[in-house]
C-alpha angles and dihedrals in degrees: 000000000000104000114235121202122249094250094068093042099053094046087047089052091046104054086039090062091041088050092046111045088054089076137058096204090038098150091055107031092052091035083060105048093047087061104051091049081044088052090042095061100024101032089171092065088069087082095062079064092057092252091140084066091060138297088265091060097039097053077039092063091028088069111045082045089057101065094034084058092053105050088048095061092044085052099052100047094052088055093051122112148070094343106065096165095082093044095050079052093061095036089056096059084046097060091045105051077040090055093044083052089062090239108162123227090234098063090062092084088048087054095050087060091045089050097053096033080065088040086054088043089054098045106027120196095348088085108111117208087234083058092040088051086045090056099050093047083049098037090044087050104058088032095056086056098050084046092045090059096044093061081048 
């Protein structure tokens, strides 16, 4: 995994927790608003949520998706830092149930503007452009290594 400097990380961490802490239903709410800006710009990846099967199954699988979305990424952040060994191991598992999904490697920097289309949402304005650049490094390295592990 691609290392990524302190500094990223503790800006990303940061603007996660200041995110975060303004909702009550955080996991879900931002999930979802991370996948309706993922299925404007890559409507295709709406199929990987079941949405060829009907709009009911599709929000269905959207939402259970949402919050599972969520978590991962606080997880992950709050497993980022100088030990990357553990995180590669999770990542790993990630890109593989990602891959049995069917979810395409072109669809990940879809994700990451999606990602911090739902950061911006959350912040507002108080999103610096040297927050938003930590987010995308951050955001382009676990990501790499998901994507790494799918094309295994």
């Amino acid at each position: 995994m691609k290392e990524v400097g302190y500094e990223q990380i503790a800006t990303v961490l940061e603007t996660w927790d200041a995110a975060r802490f303004g909702s009550k239903d955080f996991d879900n709410e931002f999930g979802m608003v991370a996948l309706e800006r993922l299925f404007e710009l890559q409507p295709r990846a709406k199929k990987v949520f079941g949405y060829d099967q009907g709009e009911e199954v599709g929000k269905s699988h959207a939402t259970v998706h949402a919050t599972a979305f969520a978590g991962l990424f606080d997880s992950v952040f709050q497993m980022l830092g100088p030990d990357l060994e553990f995180i590669e191991d999770i990542l790993r598992q990630v890109g593989r149930r990602h891959k049995s999904m069917g979810v395409s490697p072109s669809f990940f920097p879809y994700m990451g503007q999606a990602l911090v289309h739902a950061v911006e949402k959350y912040l507002g304005k108080s999103l610096t452009a040297e927050q938003r650049i930590a987010w995308e490094e951050v955001y382009d390295s676990i990501s790499n290594e998901i994507v790494k592990n799918i094309l295994q």
